[in-house]
KEFITOR-778929 format. One record per residue (C-alpha): x, y, z; residue in three letters. Coordinates in steps of 0.1 Angstrom, whole numbers, plus 2048, in hexadecimal, padded with zeros to 3 digits. Each point is the difference from the previous one (the first is absolute). Layout:
NODE   x   y   z res
NODE   X   Y   Z ALA
...
//
This chain:
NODE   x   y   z res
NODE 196 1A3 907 UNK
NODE 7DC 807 80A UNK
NODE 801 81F 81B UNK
NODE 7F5 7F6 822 UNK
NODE 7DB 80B 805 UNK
NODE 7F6 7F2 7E2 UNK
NODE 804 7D8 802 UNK
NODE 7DF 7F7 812 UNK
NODE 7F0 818 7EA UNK
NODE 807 7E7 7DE UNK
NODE 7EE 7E0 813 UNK
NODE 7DF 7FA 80E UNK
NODE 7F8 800 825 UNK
NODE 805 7DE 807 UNK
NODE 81D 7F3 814 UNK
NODE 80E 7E5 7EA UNK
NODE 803 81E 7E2 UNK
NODE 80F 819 814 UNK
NODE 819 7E4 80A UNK
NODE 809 7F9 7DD UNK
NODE 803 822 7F0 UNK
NODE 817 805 822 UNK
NODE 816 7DF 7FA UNK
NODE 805 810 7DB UNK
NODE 80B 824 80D UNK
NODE 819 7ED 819 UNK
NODE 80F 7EE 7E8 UNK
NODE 80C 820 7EE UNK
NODE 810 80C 81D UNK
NODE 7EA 81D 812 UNK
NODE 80F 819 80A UNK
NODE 800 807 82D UNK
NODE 7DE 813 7FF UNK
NODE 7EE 7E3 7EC UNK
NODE 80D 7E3 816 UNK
NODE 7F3 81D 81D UNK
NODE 7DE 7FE 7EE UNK
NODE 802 7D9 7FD UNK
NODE 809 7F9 823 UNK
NODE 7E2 815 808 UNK
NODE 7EA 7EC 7EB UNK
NODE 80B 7E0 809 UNK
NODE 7F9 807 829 UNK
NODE 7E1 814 7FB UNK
NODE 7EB 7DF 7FF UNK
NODE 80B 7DA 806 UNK
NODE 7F1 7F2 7DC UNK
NODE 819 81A 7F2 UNK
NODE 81F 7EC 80D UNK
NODE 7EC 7DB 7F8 UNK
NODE 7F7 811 7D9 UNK
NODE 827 80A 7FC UNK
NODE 812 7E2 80E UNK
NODE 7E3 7EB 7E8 UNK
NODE 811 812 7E3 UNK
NODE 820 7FB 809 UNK
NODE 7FF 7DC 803 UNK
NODE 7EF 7FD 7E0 UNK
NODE 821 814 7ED UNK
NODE 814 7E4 811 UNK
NODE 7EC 7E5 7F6 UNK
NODE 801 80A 7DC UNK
NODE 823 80C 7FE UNK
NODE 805 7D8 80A UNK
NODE 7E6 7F5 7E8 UNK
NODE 80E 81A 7E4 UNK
NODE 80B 7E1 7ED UNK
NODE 7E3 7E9 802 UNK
NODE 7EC 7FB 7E3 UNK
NODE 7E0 800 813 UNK
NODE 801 826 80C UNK
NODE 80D 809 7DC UNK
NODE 7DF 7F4 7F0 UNK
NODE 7F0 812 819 UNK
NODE 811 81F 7F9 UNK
NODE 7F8 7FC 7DE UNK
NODE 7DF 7F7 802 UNK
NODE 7F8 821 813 UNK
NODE 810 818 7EA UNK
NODE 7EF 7EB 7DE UNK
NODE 7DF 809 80F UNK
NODE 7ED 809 7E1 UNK
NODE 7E1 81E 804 UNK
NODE 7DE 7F9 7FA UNK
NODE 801 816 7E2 UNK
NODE 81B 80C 7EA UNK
NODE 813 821 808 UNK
NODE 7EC 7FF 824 UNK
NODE 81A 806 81D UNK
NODE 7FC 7ED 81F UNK
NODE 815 7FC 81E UNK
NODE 815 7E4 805 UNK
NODE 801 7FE 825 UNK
NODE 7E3 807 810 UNK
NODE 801 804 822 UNK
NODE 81A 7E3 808 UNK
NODE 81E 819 801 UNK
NODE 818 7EA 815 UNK
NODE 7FC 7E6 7E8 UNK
NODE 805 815 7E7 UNK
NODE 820 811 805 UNK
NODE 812 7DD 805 UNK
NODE 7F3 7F3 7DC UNK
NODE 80E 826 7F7 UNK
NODE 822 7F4 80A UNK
NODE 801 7E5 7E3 UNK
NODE 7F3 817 7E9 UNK
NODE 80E 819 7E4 UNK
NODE 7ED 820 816 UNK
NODE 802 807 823 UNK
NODE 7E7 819 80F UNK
NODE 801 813 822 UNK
NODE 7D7 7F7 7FC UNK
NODE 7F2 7E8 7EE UNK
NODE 7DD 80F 7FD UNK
NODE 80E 81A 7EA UNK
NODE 80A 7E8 7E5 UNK
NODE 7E5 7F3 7E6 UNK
NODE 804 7EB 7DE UNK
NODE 7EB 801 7DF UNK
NODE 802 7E3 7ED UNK
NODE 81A 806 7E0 UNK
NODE 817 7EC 7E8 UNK
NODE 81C 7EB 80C UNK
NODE 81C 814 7F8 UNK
NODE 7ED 822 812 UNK
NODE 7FE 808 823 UNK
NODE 7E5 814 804 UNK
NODE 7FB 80E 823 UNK
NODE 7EE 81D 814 UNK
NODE 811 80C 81F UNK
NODE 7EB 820 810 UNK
NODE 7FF 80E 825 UNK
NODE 7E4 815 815 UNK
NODE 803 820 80F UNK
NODE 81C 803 817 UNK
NODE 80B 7E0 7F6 UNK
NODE 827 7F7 7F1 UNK
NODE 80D 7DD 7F7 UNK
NODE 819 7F3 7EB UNK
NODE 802 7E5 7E2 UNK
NODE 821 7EE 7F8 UNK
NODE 7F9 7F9 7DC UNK
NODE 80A 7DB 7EC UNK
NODE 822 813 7F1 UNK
NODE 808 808 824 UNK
NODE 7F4 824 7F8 UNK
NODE 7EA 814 81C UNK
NODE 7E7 816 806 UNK
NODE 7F4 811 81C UNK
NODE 7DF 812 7FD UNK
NODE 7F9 81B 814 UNK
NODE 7DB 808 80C UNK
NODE 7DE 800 7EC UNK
NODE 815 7F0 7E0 UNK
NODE 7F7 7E9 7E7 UNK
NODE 81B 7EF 7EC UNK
NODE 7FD 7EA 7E1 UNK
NODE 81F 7E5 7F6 UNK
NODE 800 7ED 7DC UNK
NODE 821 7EF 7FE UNK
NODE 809 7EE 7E3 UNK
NODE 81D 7EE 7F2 UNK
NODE 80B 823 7E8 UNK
NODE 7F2 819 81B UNK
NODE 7F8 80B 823 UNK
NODE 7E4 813 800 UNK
NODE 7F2 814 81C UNK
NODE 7E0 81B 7FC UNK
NODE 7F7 816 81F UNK
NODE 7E1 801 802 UNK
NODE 7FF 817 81B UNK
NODE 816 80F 820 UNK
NODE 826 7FD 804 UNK
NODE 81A 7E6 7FB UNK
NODE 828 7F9 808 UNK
NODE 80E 7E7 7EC UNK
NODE 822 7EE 7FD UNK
NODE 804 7F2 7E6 UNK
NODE 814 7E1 7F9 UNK
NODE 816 805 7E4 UNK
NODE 7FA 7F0 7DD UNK
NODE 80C 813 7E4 UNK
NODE 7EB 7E2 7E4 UNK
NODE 7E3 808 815 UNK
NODE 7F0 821 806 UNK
NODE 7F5 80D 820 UNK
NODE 7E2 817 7F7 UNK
NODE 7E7 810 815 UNK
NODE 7E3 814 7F0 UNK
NODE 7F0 81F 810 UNK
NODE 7E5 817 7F3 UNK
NODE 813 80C 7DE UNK
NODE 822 7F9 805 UNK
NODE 814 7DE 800 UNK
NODE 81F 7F9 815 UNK
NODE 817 7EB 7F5 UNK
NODE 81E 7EF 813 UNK
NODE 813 7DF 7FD UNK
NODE 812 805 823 UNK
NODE 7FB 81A 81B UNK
NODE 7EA 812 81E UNK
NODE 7E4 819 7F7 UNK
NODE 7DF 80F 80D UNK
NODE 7DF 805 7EB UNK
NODE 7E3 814 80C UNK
NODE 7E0 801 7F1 UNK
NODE 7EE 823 80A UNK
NODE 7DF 7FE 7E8 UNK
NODE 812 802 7DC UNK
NODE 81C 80C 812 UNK
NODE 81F 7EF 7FF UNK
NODE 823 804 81B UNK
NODE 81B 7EC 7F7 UNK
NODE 81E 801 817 UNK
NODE 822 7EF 7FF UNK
NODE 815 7F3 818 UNK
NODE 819 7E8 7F0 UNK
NODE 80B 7F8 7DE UNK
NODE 7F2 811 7E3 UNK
NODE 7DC 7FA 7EE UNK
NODE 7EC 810 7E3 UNK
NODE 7E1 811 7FE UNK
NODE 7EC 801 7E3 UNK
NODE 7DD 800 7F1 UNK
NODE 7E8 7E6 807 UNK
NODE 7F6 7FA 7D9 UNK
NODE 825 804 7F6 UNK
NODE 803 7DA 7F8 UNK
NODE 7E1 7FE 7ED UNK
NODE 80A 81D 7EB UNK
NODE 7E6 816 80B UNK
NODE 814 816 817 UNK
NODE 803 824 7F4 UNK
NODE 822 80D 7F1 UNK
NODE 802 81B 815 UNK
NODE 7FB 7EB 821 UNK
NODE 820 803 812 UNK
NODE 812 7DF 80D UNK
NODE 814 807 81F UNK
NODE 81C 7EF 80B UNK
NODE 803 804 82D UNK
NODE 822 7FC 811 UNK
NODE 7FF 7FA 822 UNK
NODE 7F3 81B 819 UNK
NODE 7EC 80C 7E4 UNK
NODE 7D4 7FE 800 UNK
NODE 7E9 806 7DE UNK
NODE 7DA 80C 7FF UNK
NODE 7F0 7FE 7E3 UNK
NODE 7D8 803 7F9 UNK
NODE 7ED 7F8 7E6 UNK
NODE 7FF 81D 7ED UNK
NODE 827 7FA 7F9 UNK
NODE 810 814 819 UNK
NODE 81E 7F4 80C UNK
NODE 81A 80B 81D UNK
NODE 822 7F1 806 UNK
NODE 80D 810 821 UNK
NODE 81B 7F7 81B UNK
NODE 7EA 7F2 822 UNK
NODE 80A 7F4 81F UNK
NODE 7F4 7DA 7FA UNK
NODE 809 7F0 820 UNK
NODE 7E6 81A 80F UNK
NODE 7E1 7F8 7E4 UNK
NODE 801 7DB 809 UNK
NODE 802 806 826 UNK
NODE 7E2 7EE 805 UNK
NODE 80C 7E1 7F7 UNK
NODE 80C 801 827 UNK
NODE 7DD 80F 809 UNK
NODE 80A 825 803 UNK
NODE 7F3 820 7E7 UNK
NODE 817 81D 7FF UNK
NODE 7FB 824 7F7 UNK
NODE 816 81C 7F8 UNK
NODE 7F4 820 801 UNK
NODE 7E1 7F1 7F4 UNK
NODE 7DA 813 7FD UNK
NODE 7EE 7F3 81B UNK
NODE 7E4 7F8 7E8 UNK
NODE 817 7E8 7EE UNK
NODE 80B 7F5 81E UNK
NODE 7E0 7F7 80A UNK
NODE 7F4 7EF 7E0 UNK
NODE 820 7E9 806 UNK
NODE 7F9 7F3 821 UNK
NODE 7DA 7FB 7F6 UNK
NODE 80B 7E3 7E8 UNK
NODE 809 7EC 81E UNK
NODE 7E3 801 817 UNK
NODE 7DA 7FD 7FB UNK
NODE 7F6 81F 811 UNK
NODE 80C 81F 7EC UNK
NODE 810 820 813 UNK
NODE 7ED 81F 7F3 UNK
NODE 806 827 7FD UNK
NODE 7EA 816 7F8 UNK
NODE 811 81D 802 UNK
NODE 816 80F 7E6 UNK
NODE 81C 80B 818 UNK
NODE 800 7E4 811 UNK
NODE 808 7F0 7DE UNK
NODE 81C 817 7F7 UNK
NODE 812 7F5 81C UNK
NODE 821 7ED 7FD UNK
NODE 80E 7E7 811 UNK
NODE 822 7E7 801 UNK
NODE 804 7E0 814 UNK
NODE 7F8 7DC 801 UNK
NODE 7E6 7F0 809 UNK
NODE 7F1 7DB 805 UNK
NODE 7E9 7F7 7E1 UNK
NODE 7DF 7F5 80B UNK
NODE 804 81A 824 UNK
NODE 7E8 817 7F1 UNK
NODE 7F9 80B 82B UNK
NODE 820 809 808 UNK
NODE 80B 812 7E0 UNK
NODE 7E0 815 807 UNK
NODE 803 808 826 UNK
NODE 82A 808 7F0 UNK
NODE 7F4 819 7EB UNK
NODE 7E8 80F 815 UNK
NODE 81C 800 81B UNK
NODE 81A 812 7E6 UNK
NODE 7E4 818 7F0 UNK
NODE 7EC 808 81E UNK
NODE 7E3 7F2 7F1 UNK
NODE 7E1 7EB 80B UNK
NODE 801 7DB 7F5 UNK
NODE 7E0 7EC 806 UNK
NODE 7F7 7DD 800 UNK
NODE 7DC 7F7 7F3 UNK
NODE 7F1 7DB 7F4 UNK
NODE 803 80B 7DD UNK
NODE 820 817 7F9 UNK
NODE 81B 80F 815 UNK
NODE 7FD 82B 7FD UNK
NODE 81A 81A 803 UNK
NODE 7F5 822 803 UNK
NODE 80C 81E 812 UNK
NODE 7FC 806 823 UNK
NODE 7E0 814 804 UNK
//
């Protein structure tokens, strides 16, 4: 589920978006603080409550009208769409997000936002598609095999399914996936210079640079070169098979680490929350600056050094600051272009 905090983040400013993207959290049950958030929303200003109850009455016109051949053209018309130039991605949607999430209830894929989702034009047995989200930004992609993903912030995401093969390639950021099982077909997402291939199961990839994370959490996948099917992968490239509870790094210069983790803590921020254990404040730091356009900086080496545990709200770059500086007795400033901790002077 996307974490609360982060839902308005994935639409545009306009009331009639914001109502969409929140119809499409709801209906994946939020949890108490994201119906807090919505209720908040929805009284904050009257076109709120007109955009929201607008949605909803179009999901119950169309669940009536799921039948009728008339809104099944038009479903398929919209996702046939063709770009103006081969290989060029284009968004579907536009800016008619209410619209579009009821034609995403007829279809094979089902989006928390429909801007992230674009379409290149490709043969008719290949979906081709490009899912990606901004900074701070987290949505989630049921996929035509009833697979999903859920991408986390600053990620782009590339799908080519075919009738042999699933293919995924992270392009960059972070990705859960569940994967739907089919043992004839493949689930395989490619990272950097490593492949992971699964035919039923749950796992993370991250994409840090040519870095690569792999993490586990149900069912069992392997790991292996990128250019192993072409023959090109090298003989001394290690494949790895993960068990649950169990992450992989691997870089491009071939080395690989299989090591116990605790999983359910790496992919906290599928609920909106980053946690540290013990961690070096510098990491710590570099974390919590993928979720929010102005970075936290230290300038100081000991400041660095330091080492913190706890959880925090992705995207609450403020309050993680004035938290540290609170814990550390150190000086956390706000300024138009970066947030600064430094000692006290």
């Amino acid at each position: 589920m996307t974490g609360a905090g982060h839902v308005l983040s994935l639409v545009s400013d306009t009331a009639a978006d914001a109502a969409a993207a929140w119809f499409a959290l709801r209906r994946r049950k939020a949890d108490a603080f994201e119906e807090q958030q919505f209720t908040d929303w929805l009284e904050a200003n009257p076109a709120n409550r007109r955009a929201y109850d607008e949605v909803t009455r179009s999901w119950e016109i169309a669940a009536l009208a799921s039948a009728d051949q008339n809104v099944i053209a038009m479903r398929s018309e919209a996702l046939m769409l063709r770009a103006k130039e081969p290989r060029e991605n284009w968004r579907v949607w536009g800016g008619a997000a209410a619209a579009a999430i009821v034609l995403l209830a007829f279809t094979g894929l089902y989006v928390t936002d429909p801007h992230l989702l674009q379409r290149t034009e490709q043969p008719a047995d290949l979906q081709h598609m490009v899912l990606r989200t901004g900074i701070g930004q987290q949505a989630t992609a049921t996929l035509e095999d009833g697979s999903r993903v859920t991408l986390n912030t600053n990620t782009v995401l590339e799908v080519n399914y075919s009738k042999l093969r699933r293919d995924i390639r992270l392009i960059a950021g972070q990705a859960l996936f569940k994967v739907a099982h089919n043992t004839a077909r493949p689930f395989i997402v490619a990272a950097a210079s490593r492949e992971v291939v699964a035919v039923g199961t749950e796992f993370e990839v991250r994409l840090d640079g040519q870095k690569v994370r792999v993490a586990l959490l149900e069912g069992r996948v392997r790991v292996q070169p990128a250019a192993l099917d072409t023959g090109k992968g090298l003989a001394n490239d290690p494949i790895a098979v993960l068990a649950p509870g169990e992450q992989l790094t691997a870089s491009t210069a071939g080395d690989v680490t299989v090591k116990p983790a605790k999983v359910a803590e790496l992919v906290s921020w599928e609920t909106g929350r980053v946690r540290f254990d013990n961690t070096p404040l510098s990491d710590a730091v570099a974390e919590m600056n993928r979720y929010n356009h102005t970075p936290i900086v230290i300038n100081d080496p000991s400041v660095a050094k330091l080492r913190i545990s706890g959880t925090f709200r992705a995207g609450q770059s403020w309050p993680f600051a004035e938290a540290v500086g609170e814990a550390f007795n150190l000086k956390a400033e706000s300024g138009r272009q970066s947030i600064r901790i430094r000692p006290v002077a």
